[in-house]
VMD Tcl script that draws the C-alpha trace (Angstrom):
set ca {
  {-87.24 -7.86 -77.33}
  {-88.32 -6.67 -73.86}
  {-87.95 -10.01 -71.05}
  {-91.29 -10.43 -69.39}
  {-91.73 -11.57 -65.56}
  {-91.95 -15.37 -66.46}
  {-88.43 -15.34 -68.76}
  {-85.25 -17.33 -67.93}
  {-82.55 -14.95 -67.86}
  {-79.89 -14.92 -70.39}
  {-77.19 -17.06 -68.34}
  {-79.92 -19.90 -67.03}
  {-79.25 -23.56 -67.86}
  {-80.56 -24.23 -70.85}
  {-82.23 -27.49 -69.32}
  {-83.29 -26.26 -66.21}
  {-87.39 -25.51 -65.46}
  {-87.19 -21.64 -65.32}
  {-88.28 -19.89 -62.32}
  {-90.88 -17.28 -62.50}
  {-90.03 -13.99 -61.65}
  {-92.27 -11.50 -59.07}
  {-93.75 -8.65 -60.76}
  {-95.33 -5.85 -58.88}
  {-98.22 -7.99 -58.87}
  {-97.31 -10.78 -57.76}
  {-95.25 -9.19 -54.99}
  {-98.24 -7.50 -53.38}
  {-100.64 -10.74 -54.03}
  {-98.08 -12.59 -51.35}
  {-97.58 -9.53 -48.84}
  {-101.57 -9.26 -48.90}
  {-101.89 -13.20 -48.72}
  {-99.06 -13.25 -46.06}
  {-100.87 -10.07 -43.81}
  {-97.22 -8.45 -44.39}
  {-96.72 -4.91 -44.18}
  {-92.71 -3.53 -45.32}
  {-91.59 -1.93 -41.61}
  {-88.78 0.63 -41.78}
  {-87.21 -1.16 -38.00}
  {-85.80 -4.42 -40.78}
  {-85.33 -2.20 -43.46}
  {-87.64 -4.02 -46.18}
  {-88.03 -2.78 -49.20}
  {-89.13 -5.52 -52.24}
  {-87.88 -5.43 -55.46}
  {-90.73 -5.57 -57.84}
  {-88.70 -5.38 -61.01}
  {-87.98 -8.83 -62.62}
  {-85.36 -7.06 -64.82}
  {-83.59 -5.67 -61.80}
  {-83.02 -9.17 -60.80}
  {-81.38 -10.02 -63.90}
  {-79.68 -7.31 -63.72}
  {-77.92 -8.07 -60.13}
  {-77.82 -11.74 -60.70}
  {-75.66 -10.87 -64.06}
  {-73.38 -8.23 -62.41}
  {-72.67 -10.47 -59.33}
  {-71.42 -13.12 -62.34}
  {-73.83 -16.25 -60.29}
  {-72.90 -19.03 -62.47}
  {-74.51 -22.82 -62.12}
  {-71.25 -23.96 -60.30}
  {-71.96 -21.49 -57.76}
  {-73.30 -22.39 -54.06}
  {-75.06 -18.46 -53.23}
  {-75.51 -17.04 -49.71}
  {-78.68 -14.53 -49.64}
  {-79.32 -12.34 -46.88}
  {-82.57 -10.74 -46.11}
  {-84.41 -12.97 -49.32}
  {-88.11 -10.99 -48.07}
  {-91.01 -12.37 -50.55}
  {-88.33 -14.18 -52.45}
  {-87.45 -11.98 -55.39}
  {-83.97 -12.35 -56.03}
  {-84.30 -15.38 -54.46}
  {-86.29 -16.75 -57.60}
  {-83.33 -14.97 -60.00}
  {-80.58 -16.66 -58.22}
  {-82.58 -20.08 -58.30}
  {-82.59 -19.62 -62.03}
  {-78.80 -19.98 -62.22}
  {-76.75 -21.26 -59.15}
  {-76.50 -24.37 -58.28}
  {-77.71 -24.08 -54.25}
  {-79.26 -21.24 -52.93}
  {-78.64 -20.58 -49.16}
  {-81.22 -18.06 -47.93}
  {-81.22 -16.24 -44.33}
  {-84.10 -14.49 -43.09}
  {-84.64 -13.30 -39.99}
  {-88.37 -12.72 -40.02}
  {-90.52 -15.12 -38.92}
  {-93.50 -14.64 -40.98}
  {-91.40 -14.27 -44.41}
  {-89.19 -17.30 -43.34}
  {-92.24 -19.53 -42.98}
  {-93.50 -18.28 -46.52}
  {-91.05 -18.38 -48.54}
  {-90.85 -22.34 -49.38}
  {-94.24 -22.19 -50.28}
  {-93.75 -19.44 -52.65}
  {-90.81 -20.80 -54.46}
  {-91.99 -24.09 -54.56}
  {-94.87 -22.33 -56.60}
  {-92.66 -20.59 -58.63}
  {-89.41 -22.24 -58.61}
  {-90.19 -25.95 -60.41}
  {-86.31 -26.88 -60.60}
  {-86.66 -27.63 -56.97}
  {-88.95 -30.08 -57.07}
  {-87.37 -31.13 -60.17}
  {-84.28 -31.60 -58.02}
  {-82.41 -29.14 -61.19}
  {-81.38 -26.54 -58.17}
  {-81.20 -26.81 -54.35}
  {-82.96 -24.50 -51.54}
  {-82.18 -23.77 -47.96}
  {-83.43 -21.72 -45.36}
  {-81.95 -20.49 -42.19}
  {-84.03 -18.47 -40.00}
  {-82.02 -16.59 -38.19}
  {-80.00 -13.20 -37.57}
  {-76.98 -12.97 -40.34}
  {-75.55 -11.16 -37.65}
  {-75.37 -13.93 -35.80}
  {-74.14 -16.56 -38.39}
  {-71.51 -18.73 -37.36}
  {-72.21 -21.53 -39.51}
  {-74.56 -22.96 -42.82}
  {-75.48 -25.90 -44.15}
  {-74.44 -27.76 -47.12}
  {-71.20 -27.29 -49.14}
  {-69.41 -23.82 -48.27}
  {-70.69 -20.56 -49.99}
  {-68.94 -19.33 -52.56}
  {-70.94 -16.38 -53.56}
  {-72.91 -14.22 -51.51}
  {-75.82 -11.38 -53.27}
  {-78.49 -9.63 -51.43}
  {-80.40 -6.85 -51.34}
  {-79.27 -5.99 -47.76}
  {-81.32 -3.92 -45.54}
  {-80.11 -0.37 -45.10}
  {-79.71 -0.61 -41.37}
  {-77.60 -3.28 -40.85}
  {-75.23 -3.11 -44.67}
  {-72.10 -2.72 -43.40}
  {-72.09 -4.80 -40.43}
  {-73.81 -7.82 -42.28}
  {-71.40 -7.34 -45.11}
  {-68.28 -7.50 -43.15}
  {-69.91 -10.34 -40.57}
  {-70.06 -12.42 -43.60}
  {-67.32 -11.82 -45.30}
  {-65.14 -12.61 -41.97}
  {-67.51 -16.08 -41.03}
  {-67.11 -17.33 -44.38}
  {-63.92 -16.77 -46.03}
  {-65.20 -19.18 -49.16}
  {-66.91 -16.53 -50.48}
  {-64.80 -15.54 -53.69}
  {-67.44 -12.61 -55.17}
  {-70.25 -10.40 -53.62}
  {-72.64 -8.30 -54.96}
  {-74.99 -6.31 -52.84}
  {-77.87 -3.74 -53.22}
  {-77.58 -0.82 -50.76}
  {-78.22 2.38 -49.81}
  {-76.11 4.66 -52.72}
  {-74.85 6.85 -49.63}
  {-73.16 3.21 -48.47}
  {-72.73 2.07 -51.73}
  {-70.60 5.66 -52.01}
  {-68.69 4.93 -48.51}
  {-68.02 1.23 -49.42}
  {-66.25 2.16 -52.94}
  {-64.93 5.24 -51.63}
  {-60.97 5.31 -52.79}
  {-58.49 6.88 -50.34}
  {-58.54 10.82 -49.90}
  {-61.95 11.12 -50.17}
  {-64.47 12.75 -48.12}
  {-66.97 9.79 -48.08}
  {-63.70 7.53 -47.37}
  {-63.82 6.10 -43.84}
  {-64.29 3.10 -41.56}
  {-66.52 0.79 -44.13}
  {-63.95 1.89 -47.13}
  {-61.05 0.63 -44.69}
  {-62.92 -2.48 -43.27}
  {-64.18 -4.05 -46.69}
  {-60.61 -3.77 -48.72}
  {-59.37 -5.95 -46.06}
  {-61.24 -8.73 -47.83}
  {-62.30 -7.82 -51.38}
  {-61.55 -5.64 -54.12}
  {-64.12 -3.19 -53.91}
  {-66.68 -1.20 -57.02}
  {-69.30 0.23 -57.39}
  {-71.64 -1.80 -60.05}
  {-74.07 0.67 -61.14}
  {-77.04 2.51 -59.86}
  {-80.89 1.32 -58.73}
  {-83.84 4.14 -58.99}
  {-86.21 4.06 -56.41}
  {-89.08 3.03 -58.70}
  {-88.33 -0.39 -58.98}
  {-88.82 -0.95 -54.92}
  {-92.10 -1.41 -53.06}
  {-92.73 0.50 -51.12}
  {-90.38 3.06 -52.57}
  {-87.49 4.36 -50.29}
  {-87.23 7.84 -49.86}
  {-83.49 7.10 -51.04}
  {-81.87 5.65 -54.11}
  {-79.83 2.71 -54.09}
  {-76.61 1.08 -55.71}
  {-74.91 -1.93 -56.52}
  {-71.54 -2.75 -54.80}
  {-69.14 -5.78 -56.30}
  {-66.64 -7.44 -53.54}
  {-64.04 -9.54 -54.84}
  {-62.16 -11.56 -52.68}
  {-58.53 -10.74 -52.12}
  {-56.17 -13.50 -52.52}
  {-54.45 -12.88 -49.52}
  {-55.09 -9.99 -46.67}
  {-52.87 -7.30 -46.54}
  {-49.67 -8.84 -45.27}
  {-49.31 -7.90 -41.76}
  {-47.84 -9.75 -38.37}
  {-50.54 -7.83 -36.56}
  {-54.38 -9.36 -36.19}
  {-57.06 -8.36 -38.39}
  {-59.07 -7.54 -34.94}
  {-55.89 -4.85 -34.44}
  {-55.95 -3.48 -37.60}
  {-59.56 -2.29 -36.88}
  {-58.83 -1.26 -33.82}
  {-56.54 1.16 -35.54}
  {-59.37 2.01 -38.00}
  {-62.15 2.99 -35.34}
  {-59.52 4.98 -33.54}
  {-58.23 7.07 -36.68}
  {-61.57 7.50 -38.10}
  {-63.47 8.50 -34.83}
  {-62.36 11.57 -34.77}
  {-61.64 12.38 -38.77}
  {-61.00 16.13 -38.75}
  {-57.93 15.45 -36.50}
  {-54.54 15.15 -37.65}
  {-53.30 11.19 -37.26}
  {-51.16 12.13 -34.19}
  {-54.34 13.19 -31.94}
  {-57.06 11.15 -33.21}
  {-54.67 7.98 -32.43}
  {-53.52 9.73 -28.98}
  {-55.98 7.55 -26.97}
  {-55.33 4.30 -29.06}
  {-51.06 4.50 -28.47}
  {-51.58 6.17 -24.72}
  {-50.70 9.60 -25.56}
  {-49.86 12.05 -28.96}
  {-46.44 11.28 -27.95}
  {-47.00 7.99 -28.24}
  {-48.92 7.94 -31.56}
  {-46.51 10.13 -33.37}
  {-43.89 7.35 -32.48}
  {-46.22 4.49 -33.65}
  {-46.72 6.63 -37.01}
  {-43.33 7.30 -38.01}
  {-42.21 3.84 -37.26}
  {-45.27 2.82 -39.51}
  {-43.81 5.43 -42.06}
  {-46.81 7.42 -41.99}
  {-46.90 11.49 -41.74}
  {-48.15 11.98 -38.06}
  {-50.06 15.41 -39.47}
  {-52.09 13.13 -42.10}
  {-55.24 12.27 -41.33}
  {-56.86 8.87 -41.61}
  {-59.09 9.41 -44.78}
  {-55.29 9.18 -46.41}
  {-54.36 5.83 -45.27}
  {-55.17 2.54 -47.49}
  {-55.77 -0.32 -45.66}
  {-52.26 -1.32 -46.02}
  {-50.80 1.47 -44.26}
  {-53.10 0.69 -41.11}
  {-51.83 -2.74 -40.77}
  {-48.53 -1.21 -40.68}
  {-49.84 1.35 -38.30}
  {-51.06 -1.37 -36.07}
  {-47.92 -3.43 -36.03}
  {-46.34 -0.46 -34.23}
  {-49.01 0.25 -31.28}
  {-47.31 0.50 -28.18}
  {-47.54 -2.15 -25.58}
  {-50.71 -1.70 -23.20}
  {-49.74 -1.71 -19.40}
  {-51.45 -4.27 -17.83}
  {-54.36 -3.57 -16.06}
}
mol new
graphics top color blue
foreach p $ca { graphics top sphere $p radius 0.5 }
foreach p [lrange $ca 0 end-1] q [lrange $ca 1 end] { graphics top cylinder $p $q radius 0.2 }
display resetview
């Protein structure tokens, strides 16, 4: 039996008011009510697929213990999906116009607020920017992140607010590709590196273009992040390690030994920081798990002062 826009997904408390999901028409009755126009400089695109948001809700495994973390919540799609399921929903949104909206809206189509069966907050501000959020930590964070700014957000987050055990984010597939990427790849690089410092890293499927308004002129995917227990264990600081990272990667097509000259202070330098590291100085950095760069950055040599 196909779900219609107004159906509690399958996972929703059973005696929680349902929230009612945007459809296509519903999406475009706000953005005309609202004056809002998608612009390309914040990346928004709006789901207009309720099933989609069952769909990421379910794959980022949002249960009604959960405390979620949305970035970029627009209209309030998946907004209104995780409200059907979490426990608090912690929404940032850095446009002014949408962030005044979108109580409005989910008090219109959200009744377990009111009914006090779910809570709501909104932060209006730059994720970027983040330090800190109200309530109880987050311990989940899903979003439909704007192409732009993916990675950075992403790893922002995931360093500000270690409580966050599982992620699931919609992004561009090229990032989705990047962020999955296993070593030895060609897509395999700084975001690969970066994001297996905290999480385990998939990809969790693939989203057509269809399903967006207005439609991107790219497709999209689904990424799962789960947290790591620990970090990789290294004596050196995770600010280090991505030194390392940046340095390797900037210049890819280069073996390890002269990409990381300028990082060690010459290719002398770096082919004695690799060895000691145990690390092939003619390898380049596409090779290296995240593992291998903290041990790469445990060996940097001593900067002279300045």
């Amino acid at each position: 039996m196909s779900e219609t826009p107004h159906s509690p997904p399958p996972s929703a408390a059973p005696d929680r008011l349902p929230a009612r999901l945007l459809g296509p028409a519903e999406v475009r009755r706000l953005a005309d009510r609202l004056g809002v126009s998608p612009t390309k400089k914040l990346g928004q695109n709006f789901v207009i697929d309720p099933n989609t948001i069952r769909r990421i809700v379910r794959a980022g495994d949002v249960t009604a213990d959960d405390v979620v973390v949305e970035v970029g919540p627009g209209l309030g799609s998946l907004t209104l999906g995780l409200l059907d399921v979490a426990r608090r929903v912690v929404a940032v949104e850095i446009d002014s116009t949408l962030a005044a909206a979108l109580p409005d809206t989910l008090a219109e189509f959200a009744p377990g607020i009111a009914a006090g069966d779910v809570e709501f907050e909104l932060v209006h501000a730059d994720a970027l920017r983040i330090a800190e959020l109200p309530g109880p930590p987050p311990t989940a964070l899903v979003a439909n992140l704007p192409y732009n700014v993916a990675v950075p957000v992403l790893l922002h987050m995931l360093e500000r607010f270690p409580s966050i055990e599982r992620t699931l984010i919609m992004v561009q597939s090229e990032v989705a590709d990047r962020l999955a990427a296993e070593p030895g790849g060609r897509v395999y690089g700084v975001p690969s590196v970066k994001a297996r410092w905290y999480a385990d890293v998939k990809r969790a499927g693939a989203i057509g273009r269809s399903v967006f308004w207005p439609a991107p002129n790219v497709d999209s995917g689904l990424v799962r992040l789960d947290r790591r227990a620990v970090p990789p264990t290294t004596v050196a600081d995770r600010r280090d390690v991505f030194t390392a990272v940046d340095a390797a990667f900037a210049q890819r097509r280069k073996t390890l030994r002269s990409a990381l000259s300028g990082w060690a202070g010459s290719p002398a330098a770096a082919e004695g920081a690799l060895t000691a590291a145990g690390i092939d100085p003619g390898a380049r950095g596409e090779t290296l798990t995240v593992e291998e760069f903290a041990r790469l950055a445990e060996h940097r040599p001593p900067r002279e002062p300045a």
